[in-house]
Wavefront OBJ file of the C-alpha trace (Angstrom):
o trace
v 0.000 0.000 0.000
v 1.483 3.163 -0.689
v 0.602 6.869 0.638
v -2.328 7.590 -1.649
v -4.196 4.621 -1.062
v -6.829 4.236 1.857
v -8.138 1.618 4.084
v -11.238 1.573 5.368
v -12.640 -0.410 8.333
v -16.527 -0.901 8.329
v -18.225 -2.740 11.459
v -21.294 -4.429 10.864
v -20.858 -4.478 7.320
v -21.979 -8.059 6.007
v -25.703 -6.603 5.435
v -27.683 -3.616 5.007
v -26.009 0.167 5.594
v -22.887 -0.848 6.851
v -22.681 -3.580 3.290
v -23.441 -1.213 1.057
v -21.442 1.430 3.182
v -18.089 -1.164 2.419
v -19.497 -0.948 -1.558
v -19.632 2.510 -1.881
v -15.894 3.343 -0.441
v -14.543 0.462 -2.501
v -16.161 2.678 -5.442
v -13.949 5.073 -4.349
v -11.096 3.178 -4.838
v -10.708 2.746 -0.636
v -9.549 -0.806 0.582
v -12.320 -1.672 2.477
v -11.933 -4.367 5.299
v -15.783 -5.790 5.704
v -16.470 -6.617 9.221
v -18.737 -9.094 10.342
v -19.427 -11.051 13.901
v -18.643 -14.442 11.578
v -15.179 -14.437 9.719
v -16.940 -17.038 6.635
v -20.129 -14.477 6.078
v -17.565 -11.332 6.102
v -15.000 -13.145 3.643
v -18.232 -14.502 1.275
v -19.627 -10.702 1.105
v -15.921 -9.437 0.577
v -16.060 -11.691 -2.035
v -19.054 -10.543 -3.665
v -17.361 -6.980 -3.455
v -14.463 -8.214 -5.566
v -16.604 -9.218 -7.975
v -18.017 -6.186 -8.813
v -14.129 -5.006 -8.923
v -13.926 -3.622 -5.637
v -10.847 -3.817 -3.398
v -12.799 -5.432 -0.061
v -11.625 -8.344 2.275
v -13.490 -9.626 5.113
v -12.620 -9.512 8.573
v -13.554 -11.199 12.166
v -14.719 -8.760 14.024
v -17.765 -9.242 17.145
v -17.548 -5.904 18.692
v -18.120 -7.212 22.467
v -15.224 -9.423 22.147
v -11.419 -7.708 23.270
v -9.518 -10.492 21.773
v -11.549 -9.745 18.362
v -10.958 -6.466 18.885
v -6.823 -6.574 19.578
v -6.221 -9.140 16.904
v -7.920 -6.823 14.032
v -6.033 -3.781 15.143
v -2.729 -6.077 15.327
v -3.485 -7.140 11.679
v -4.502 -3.591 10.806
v -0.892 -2.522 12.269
v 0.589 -5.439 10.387
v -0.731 -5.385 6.833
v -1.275 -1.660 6.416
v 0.461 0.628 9.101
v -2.471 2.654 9.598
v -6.311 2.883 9.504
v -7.874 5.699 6.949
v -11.640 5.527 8.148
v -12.869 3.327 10.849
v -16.975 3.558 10.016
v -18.613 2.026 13.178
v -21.986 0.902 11.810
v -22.683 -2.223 13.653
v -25.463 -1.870 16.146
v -28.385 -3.291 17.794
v -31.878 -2.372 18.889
v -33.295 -4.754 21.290
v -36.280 -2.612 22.666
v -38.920 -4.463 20.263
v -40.068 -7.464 21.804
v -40.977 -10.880 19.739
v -44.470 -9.027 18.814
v -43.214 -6.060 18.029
v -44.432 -3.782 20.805
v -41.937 -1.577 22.249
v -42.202 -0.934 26.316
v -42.384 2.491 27.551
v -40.302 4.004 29.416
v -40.828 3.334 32.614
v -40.889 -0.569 31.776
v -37.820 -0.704 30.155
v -36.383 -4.309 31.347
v -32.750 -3.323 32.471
v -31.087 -6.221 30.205
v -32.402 -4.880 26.932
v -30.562 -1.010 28.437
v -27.646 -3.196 29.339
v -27.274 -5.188 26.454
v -28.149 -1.592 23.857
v -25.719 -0.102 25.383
v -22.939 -3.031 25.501
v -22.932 -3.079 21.697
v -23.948 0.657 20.867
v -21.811 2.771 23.056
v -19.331 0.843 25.528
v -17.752 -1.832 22.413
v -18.160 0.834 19.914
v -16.283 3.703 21.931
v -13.574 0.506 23.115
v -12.966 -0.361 19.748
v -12.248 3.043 18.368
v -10.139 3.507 21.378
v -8.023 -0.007 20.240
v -7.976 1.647 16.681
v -6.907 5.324 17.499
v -3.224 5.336 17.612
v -3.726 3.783 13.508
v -6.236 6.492 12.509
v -3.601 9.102 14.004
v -0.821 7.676 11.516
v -3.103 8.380 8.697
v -2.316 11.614 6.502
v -6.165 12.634 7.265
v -7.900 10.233 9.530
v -11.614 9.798 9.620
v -14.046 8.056 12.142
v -17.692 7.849 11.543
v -20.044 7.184 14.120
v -23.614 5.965 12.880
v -26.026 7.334 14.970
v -29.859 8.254 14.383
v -31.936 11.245 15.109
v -33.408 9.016 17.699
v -30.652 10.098 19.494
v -31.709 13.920 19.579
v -32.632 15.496 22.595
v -33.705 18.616 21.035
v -36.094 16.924 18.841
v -37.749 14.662 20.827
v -38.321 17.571 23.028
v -40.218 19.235 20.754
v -43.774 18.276 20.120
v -43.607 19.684 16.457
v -40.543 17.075 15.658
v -41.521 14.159 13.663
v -39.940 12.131 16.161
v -41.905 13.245 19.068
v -43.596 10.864 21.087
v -41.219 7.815 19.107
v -39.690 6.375 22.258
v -37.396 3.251 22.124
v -35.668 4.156 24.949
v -32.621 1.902 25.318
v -31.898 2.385 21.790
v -32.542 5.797 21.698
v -30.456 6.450 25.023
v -27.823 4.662 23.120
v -27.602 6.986 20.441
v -27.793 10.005 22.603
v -24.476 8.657 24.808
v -22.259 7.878 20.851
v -23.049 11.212 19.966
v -21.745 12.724 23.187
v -18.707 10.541 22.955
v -18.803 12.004 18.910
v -18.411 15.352 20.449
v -16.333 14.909 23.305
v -13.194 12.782 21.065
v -14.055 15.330 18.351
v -12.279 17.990 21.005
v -10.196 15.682 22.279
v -8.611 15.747 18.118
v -9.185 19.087 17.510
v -5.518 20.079 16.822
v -4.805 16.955 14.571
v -5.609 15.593 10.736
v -8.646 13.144 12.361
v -12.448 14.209 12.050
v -14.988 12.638 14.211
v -18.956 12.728 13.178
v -22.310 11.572 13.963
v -24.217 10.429 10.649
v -28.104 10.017 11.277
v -28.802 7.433 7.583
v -32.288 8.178 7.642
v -35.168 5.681 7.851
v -33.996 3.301 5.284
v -35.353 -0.137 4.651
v -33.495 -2.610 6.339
v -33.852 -5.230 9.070
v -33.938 -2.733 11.574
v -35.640 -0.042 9.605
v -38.699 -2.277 8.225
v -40.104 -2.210 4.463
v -42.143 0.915 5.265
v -39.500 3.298 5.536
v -39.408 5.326 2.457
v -35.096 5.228 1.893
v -33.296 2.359 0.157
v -29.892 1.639 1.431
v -27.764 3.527 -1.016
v -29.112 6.298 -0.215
v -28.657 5.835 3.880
v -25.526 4.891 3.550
v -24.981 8.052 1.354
v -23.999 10.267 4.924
v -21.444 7.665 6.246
v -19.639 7.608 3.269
v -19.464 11.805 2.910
v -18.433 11.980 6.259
v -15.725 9.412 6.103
v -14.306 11.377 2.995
v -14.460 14.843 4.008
v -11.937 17.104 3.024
v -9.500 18.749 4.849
v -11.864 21.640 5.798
v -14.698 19.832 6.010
v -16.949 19.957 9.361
v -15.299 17.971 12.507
v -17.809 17.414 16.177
v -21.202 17.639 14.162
v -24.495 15.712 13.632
v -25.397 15.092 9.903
v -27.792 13.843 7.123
v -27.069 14.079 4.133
v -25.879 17.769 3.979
v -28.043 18.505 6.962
v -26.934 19.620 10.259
v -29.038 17.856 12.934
v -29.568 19.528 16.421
v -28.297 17.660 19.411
l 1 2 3 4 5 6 7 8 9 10 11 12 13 14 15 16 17 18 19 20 21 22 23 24 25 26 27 28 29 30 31 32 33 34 35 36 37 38 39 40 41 42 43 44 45 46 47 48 49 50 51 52 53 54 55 56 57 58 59 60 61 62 63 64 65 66 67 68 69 70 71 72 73 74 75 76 77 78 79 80 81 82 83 84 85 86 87 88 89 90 91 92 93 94 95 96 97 98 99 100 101 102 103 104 105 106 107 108 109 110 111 112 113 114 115 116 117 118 119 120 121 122 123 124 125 126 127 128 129 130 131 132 133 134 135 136 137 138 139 140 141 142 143 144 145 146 147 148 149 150 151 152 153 154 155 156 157 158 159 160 161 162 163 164 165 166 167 168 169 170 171 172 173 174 175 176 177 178 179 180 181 182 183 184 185 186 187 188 189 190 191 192 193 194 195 196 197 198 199 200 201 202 203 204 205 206 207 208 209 210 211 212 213 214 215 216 217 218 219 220 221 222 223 224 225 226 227 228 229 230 231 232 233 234 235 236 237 238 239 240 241 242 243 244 245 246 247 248
């Protein structure tokens, strides 16, 4: 790999956002490493990359799991010397039960907040800790933190907000804590190459986001992949979709 080329890590990446996330940067020409919880899923949907003639390999990588975690970084440091983008996509709401009624607030079973959080904020903000001293050896290191607007204080606050009154609160709560860590290790940075940023996809159709919603997945992925190629003077700390700036 030489100095112009990029590598890209995306968690979560075997399906959905954070797959076609992984196929738009390898349009790009970016090296993507595809992450997935099973090693043979992420190498078959790197392969499937390649195939459309996109630099992608797949990589082990469960987010709750340290060894996973220190081994990828070790390769990282091995194979490429540094880490370009690190998208973290992968993610979990768990607030839906079996029939798909959500609790309220005030019911909120304490394993579902535990278990959100475990994945959303505590493995996502370990891992990018694991990966930081790569990103900083990049000429213009970028780390993308997938959010949602679910996550907005100010607009579920405000009874005019299409959000309003659209309470999954563990995975909401979730969303709320990455985007303070977005802002908090976006200061932290502020005097270096690396930009930090929340990206809010939108309410695609996925798994998670049901057949209703009215955005395919190109188009959600569409934020990750601007903010993980910003330019130099491009915005650093912020809450984005698209080219919208969302309010905390």
């Amino acid at each position: 790999m030489n100095e112009t080329d990029r590598v890209a890590l995306v968690t979560g990446a075997v399906r959905g956002i954070g797959l076609e996330t992984a196929r738009q940067l390898g349009r790009l020409g970016i090296h993507v490493l595809v992450a997935g919880r099973k090693a043979g899923q992420a190498q078959e949907v790197a392969a499937q990359l390649r195939a459309e003639g996109l630099p992608a390999e797949g990589v082990q990588l469960d987010i709750v799991e340290d060894a996973q975690q220190i081994a990828l970084r070790d390769y990282i440091a091995a194979t490429f010397g540094r880490l370009d983008i690190l998208v973290n996509n992968a993610g979990i709401l768990l607030d839906r039960g079996a029939d798909g009624a959500v609790p309220p607030p005030s019911a909120t079973p304490m394993a579902v907040l535990r278990g959100t959080f475990d994945v959303n904020v505590f493995a996502t903000v370990q891992l990018t800790q694991t990966l930081l001293p790569l990103i900083l050896k990049a000429p213009a290191g970028r780390i993308v933190n997938l959010s949602s607007i679910l996550g907005s204080l100010a607009l579920h606050s405000d009874p005019e907000s299409p959000i309003y009154g659209k309470l999954t609160l563990a995975y909401d709560m979730s969303k709320t804590a990455l985007n303070a860590f977005t802002v908090h290790l976006a200061h932290e940075l502020r005097d270096t190459a690396v930009k930090v940023n929340s990206a809010h996809p939108g309410w695609v159709r996925t798994g998670m986001g049901g057949e209703q919603a009215p955005l395919d997945v190109a188009e959600g992925a569409w934020t990750s992949v601007r903010l993980a190629t910003l330019p130099g003077d491009g915005p650093t700390g912020g809450f984005f979709h698209l080219d919208q700036t969302l309010p905390w």
